[in-house]
C-alpha positions in Angstrom: -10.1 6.1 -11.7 -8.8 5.0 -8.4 -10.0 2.3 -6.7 -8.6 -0.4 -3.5 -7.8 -3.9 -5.3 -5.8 -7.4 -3.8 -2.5 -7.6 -4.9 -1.1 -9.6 -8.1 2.3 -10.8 -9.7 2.2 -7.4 -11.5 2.4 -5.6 -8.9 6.0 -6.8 -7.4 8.1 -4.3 -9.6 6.0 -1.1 -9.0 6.4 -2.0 -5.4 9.9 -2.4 -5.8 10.7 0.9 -7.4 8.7 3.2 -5.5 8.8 1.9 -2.0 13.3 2.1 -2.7 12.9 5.7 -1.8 13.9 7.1 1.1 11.4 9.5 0.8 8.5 6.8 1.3 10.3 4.6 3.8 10.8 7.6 6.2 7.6 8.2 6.7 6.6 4.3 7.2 7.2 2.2 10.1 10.3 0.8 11.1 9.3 -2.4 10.3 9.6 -1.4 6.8 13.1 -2.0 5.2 15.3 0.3 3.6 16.6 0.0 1.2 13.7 -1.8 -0.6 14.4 -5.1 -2.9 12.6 -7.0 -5.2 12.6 -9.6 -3.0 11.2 -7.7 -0.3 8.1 -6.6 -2.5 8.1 -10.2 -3.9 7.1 -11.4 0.0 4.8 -8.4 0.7 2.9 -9.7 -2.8 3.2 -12.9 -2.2 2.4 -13.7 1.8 3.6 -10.3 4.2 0.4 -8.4 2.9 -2.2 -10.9 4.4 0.0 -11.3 7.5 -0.2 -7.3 8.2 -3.7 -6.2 8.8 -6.1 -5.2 5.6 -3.7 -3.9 3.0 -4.7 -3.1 -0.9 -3.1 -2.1 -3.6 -3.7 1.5 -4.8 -4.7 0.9 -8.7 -4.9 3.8 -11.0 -5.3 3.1 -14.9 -4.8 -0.5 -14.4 -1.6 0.0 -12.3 -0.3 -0.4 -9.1 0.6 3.1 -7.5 1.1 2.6 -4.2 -0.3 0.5 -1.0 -2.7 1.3 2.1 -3.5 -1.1 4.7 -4.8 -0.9 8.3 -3.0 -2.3 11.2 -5.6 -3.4 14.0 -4.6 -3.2 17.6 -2.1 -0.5 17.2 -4.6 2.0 14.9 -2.4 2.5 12.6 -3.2 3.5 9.0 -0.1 3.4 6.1 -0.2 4.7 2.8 2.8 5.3 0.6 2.5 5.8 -3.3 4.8 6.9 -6.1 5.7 10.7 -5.9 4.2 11.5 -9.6 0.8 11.0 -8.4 -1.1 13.8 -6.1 -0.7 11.8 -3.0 -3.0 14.5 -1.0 -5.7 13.8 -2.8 -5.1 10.5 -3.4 -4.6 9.7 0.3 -8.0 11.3 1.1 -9.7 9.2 -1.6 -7.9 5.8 -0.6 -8.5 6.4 3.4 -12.1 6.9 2.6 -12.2 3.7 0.6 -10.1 1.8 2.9 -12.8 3.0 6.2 -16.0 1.9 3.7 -14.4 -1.2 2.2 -13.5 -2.4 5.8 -16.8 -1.4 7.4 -18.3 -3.3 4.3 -16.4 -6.6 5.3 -16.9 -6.0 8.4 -20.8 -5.5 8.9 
């Protein structure tokens, strides 16, 4: 099952791996480095996902498999998640969670 969670420690090395991929970071906004370090997903862990927005991790089967977050005053909505997941679907099921979990906060 899929579901929106806050990021932990075990999340840095998924992070790591899949957002080192040109084929994410194209797709992202420029503020978003490439290529990709461990130290780079150690800060978005640790501090750059609270500064950014509402950003979760994407959690399927215990593990992180991507990120989506909300950037307010600029409407922008990111995903990115590891290619070996059906990220169509999954984006459709993560933006819907994202909209109700922040109109939930947000009542």
């Amino acid at each position: 099952m899929i579901e929106l969670r806050s990021f932990n420690e075990s999340d840095i090395d998924p992070i790591a791996i899949y957002a080192n991929n040109v084929n994410v970071t194209r797709y992202m906004a420029s503020r978003m480095p490439y290529p990709y370090t461990k130290q780079d997903a150690i800060w978005w862990v640790e501090s750059g996902n609270k500064e950014q927005g509402l950003n979760y991790a994407i959690d399927l089967g215990g593990k992180c498999v991507g990120v989506v977050g909300v950037r307010f005053g600029e409407l922008e909505l990111q995903y990115s998640a590891v290619s070996s997941i059906d990220r169509r679907n999954t984006l459709s099921l993560t933006q819907k969670m994202e909209c109700r979990k922040w109109l939930i906060d947000h009542e």
